[in-house]
N, C-alpha and C positions, 0 to 999 in steps of 0.2 A: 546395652542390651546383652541379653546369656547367647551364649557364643555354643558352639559344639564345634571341635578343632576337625574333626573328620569331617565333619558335612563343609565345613570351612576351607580344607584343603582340597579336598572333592570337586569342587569348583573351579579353583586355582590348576590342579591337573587338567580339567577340561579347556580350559581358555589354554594354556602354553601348548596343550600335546594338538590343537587347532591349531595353531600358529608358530612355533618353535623353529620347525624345520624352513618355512619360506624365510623366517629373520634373520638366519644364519647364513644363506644363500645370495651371492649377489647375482641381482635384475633389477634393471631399469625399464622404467614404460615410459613414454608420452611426456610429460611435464618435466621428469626427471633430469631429463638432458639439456634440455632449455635452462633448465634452476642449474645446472653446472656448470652449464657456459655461458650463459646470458644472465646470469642474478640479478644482475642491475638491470634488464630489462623486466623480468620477472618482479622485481621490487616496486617496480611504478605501474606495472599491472596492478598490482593489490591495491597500492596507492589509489589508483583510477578506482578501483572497483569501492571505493571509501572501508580501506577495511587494513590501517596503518598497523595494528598488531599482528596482520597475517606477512603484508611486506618484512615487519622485523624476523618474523619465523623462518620466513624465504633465506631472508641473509644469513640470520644466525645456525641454519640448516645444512646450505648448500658453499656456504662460503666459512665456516667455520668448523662446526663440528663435520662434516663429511662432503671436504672437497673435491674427492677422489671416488671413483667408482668402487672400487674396495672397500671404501669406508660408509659406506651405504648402511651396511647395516645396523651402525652406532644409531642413525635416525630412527629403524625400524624395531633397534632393542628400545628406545625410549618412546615408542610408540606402543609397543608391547605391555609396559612396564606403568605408562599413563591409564591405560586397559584397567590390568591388575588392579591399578589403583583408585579407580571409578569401580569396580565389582566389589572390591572391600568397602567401600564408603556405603553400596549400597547396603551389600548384607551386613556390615556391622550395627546398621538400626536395626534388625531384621530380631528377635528371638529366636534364634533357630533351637532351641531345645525342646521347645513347645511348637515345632514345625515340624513336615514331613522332607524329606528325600528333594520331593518334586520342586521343594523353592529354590532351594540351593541349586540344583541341576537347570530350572528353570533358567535364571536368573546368568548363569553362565553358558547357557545354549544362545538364550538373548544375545550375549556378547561376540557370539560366532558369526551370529549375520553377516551375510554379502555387506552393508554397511560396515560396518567395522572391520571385514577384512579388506577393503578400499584404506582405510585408513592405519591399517599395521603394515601391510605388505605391499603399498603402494608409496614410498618416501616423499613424494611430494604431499602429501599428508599427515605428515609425524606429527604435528603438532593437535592435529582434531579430537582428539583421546585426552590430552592435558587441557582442552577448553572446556568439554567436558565436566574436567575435574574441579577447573577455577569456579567455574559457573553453578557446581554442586556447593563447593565451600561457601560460595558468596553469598548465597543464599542464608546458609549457615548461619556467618557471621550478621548478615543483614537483621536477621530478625531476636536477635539478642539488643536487650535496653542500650541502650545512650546513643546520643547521635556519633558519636567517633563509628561505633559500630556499624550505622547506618551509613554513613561516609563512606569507609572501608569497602562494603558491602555493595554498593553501588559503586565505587571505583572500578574492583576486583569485577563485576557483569562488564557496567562497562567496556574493557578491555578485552575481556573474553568475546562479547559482538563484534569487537570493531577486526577480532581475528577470525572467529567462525562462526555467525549466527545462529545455523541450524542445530550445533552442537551445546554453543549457548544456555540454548530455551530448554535444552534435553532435561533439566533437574525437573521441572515440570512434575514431566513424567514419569520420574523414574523417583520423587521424593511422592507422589501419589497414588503410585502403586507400590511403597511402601506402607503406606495407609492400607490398603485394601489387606495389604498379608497381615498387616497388624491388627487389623479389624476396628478399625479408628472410626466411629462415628459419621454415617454421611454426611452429616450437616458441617461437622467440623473438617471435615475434608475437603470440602465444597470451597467452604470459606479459606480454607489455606489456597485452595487455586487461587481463589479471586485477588486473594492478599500474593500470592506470586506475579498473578499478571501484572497488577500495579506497579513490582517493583518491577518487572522484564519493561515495563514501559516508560517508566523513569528512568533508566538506565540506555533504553534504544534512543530515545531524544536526546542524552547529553555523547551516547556515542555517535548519532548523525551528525549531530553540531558541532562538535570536534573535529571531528573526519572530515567533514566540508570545509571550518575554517582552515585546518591544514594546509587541503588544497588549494585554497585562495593566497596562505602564504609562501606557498613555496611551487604555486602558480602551475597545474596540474590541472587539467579538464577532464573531470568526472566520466568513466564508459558510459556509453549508451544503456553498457546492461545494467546500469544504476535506472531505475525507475519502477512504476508502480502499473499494474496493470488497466488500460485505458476500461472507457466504460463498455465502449462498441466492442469490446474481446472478452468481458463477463461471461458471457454464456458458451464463447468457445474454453476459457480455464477452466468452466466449470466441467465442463466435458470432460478435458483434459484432465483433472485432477482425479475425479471418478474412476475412468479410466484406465491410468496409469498406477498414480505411486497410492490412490485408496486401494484397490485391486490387485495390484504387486504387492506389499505388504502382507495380503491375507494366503501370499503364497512364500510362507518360511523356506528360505534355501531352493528355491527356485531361479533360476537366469533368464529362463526361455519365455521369447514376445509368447503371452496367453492369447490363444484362441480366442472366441465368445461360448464355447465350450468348458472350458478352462475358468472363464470368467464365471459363470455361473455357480461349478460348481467349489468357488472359490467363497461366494457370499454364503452357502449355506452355509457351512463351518462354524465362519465367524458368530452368527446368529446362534447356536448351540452355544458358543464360547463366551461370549455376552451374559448368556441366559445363567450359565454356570456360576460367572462373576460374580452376579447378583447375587448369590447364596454368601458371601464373604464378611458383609457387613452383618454387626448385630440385627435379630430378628425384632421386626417393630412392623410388623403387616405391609399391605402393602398399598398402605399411605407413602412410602418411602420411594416404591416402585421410579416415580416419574423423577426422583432428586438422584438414584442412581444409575437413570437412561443420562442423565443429565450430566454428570462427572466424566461418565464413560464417551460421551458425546464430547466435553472440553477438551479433553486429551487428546482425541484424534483432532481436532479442530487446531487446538497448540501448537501439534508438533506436526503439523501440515502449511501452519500458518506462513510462514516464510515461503513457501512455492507459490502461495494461493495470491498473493499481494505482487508480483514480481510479473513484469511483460514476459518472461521469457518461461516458454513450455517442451524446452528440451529435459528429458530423463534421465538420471544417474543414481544407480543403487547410493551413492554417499549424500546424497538429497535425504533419507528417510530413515536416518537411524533412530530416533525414539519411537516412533510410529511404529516399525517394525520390532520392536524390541517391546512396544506394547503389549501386538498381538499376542506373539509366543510367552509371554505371561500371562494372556490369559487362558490360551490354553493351556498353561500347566497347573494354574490356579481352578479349570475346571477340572483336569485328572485328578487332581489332588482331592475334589470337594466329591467326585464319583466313586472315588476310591475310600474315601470316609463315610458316605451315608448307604452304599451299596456293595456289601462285604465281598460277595461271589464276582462285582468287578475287579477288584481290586489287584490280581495279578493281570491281565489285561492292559489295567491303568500303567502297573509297573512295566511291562513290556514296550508300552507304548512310551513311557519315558524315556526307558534305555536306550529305545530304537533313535527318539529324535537325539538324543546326544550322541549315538553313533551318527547321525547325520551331519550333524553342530561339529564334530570332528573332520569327518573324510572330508564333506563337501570343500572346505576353506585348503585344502591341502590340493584337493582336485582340481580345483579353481588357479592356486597359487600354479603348480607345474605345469597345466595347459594354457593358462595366458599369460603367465608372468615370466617364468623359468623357463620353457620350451621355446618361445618366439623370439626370446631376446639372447637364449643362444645360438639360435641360428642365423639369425637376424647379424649378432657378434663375429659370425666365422665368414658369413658371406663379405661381409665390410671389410672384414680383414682379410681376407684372400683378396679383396680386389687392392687393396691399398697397398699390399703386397705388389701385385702387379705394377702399379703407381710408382711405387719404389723402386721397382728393379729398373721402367723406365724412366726415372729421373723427373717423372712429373708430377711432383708435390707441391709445386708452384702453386696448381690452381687444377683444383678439383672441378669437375661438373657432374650433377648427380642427373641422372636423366629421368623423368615417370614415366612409369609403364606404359603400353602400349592401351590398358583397360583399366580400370578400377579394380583394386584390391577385392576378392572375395568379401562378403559380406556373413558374419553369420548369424544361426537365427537367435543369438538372445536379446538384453535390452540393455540400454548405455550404450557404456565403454565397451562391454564384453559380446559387441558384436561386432566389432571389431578384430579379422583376422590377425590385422598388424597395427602398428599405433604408427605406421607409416604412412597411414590414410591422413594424417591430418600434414597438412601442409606444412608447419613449424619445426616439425621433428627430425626429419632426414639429415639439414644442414648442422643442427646440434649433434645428432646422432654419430654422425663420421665425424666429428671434431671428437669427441669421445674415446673414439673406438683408435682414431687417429695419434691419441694423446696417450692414450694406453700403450699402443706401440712404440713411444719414442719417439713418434715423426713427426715434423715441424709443417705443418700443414699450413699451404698461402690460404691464397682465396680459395672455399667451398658455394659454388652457387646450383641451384635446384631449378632447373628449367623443362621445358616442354624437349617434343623431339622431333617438333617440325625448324625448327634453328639451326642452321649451317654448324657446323662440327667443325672444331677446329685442332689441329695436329699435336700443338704444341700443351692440349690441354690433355687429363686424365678423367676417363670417362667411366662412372659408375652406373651400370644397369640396370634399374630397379625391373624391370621387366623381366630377368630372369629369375631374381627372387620371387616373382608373383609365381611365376611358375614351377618355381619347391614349392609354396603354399599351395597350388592347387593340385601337385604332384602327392601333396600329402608328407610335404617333409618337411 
């Protein structure tokens, strides 16, 4: 396709100058320090969870390329860089000489999403942006003659499920809404879905069947969160799905649990945005109407499909990146079509653009130093003053981490990021001070994490988590 090198690096400036600053920055959250010290437990997690291309990413991540907290960021420049490389593949099908502004800016606001900044500037995640990418390729090559092609093609999905599913299936959507900017014929777009899901489903059976036999050889029992959702919880997912990650979605760059306030006027929007859509395709009356409710309807239905099949109804912004990366194309695909058939909008249109890539900017940087960078250096100085203490009395033997007196502050957004501290989860603390421990030099015995109704013992070194809740609620 005809390239325009400004519109081309325009985009490239917005994805880095969104994410640059946290890559270069070291912070650990939550999984992080478990992948540091525990890999090998970490690796039979994924194991268990049937997903042997994510274990290999575990090890070759946290035990290879960045086994050190300072080298953290090697994971998050390649995370960065998988990004980059998933936005080129997009807009290089893309004609941009014969396109406006808005797709180019669209298309890289997309890649700013709360989604994708989970997966740059969270390292336990580096790899989710290169599955992405294999699973765009695979496609690729899938659908070129000869069966070696189709082999390859199916190999290359394959592997990419059995590491991220939800990342996976993303070509979907992101190879059909290159249709729509290219103005490809609905019928024929239609039909490329249906010739995709085929292949996403010959590819998901031979990566269960693998993934399972696996486990059977090297004698491994499958997590519980392996399974499918029963019948009698049908009508609570379906709730749930509506709910949450349909209804989050239609709020771009937003964190915060929505009201039913919120909710509402979240649907109109879309509706308007939808409507716009539809003007993309060649004009053929509208006989067509009901075939492009109907493409528009697969998409969301795709790249939701992996929550909607699955028991488990907990939310995570890294659950919906094509979904969400939908929406915000099509709102830029309708500024764009308001701004061409209605002249006196059109700087409107463009204000409205700029504004969301000012947003597609700050928000991801905003996000990055308030839960990534802030908490984990305070988080880093209180461990280490106390380990300090530790040391000066000679009791590094054996740590005892104590929990607070209360639950950690809760805040009001959704996920992860309502979470004050990533101390709320029971797994992190004893990784955590092994860490902070190993940075300092100090040959740490035993760290165990217990309650504080338990006999104290003299000879042990005692961390506080209860004073740390109370910088957090002090506001520090």
């Amino acid at each position: 396709m005809k390239t325009s090198p400004a519109k081309l690096l325009s985009g490239y400036l917005v994805i880095i100058s969104a994410y640059f600053y946290g890559v270069l920055k070291v912070a650990l959250y939550s999984d992080d320090y478990t992948s540091l010290i525990f890999t090998s437990g970490m690796f039979d997690h994924a194991l268990a969870d049937l997903r042997p291309g994510q274990a290999l990413m575990v090890n070759l991540g946290f035990a290879t390329i960045a086994n050190d907290p300072q080298d953290i960021w090697r994971l998050k420049c390649l995370s960065l860089l998988g990004l980059l490389l998933l936005y080129h593949l997009v807009v290089s099908r893309i004609n941009l000489v014969k396109r406006s502004w808005f797709i180019v800016l669209g298309i890289a606001a997309g890649f700013c999403l709360t989604p994708f900044q989970m997966y740059v500037h969270w390292a336990t995640c580096w790899y989710f942006t290169w599955v992405g990418v294999f699973g765009f390729l695979s496609y690729s090559v899938y659908r070129k003659s000869g069966w070696h092609n189709k082999a390859i093609g199916l190999t290359t999905l394959m592997i990419s499920i059995s590491t991220y599913p939800i990342m996976a299936f993303s070509f979907i959507v992101f190879c059909s809404v290159i249709n729509m900017i290219n103005k490809v014929d609905i019928r024929l777009a239609l039909n490329e879905v249906f010739s995709q899901l085929w292949f996403t489903i010959q590819a998901t059976f031979i990566s269960v069947v693998f993934s399972s036999l696996l486990l059977e050889l090297i004698h491994i029992e499958p997590s519980s969160r392996v399974g499918f959702v029963a019948l009698e919880n049908i009508p609570e997912k379906l709730y749930w799905l509506m709910s949450r990650p349909l209804i989050i979605g239609l709020r771009p760059f937003q964190i915060g649990s929505p009201n039913f306030v919120a909710v509402i006027l979240s649907i109109i929007p879309i509706v308007l945005f939808m409507t716009c859509s539809l003007l993309l395709f060649k004009k053929r009356g509208l006989k067509q109407l009901p075939e492009k409710f109907l493409l528009i309807g697969l998409l969301v239905i795709v790249s939701l499909a992996p929550l909607a099949v699955t028991s488990d109804n907990q939310f995570e912004f890294r659950l919906i990146p094509s979904y969400s990366w939908l929406i915000i194309m099509l709102i830029f695909l309708g500024l764009e079509k308001v701004a061409h058939l209605m002249k006196r909008l059109r700087a409107p249109m463009n204000l409205t653009a700029v504004a969301f890539v000012v947003v597609a900017i700050t928000v991801p940087n905003l996000i990055y130093f308030n839960f990534f960078l802030n908490p984990y250096e305070t988080k880093t100085q209180y461990f280490s003053l106390a380990l300090m203490d530790c040391q000066k009395a000679g009791k590094t033997a054996s740590v005892v981490i104590l929990r607070p007196l209360s639950n950690f502050r809760t805040l009001p957004n959704l996920g992860v990021l309502s979470q004050s501290t990533d101390l709320m989860s029971d797994w992190v603390p004893i990784a955590n001070v092994k860490v902070v421990g190993k940075s300092m030099g100090l040959k740490l015995g035993e760290v165990t994490y217990m309650s504080r109704d338990k006999a104290l013992n003299q000879s042990n070194c005692y961390i506080d988590l209860e004073g740390y809740r109370q910088k957090i609620l002090g506001g520090i």
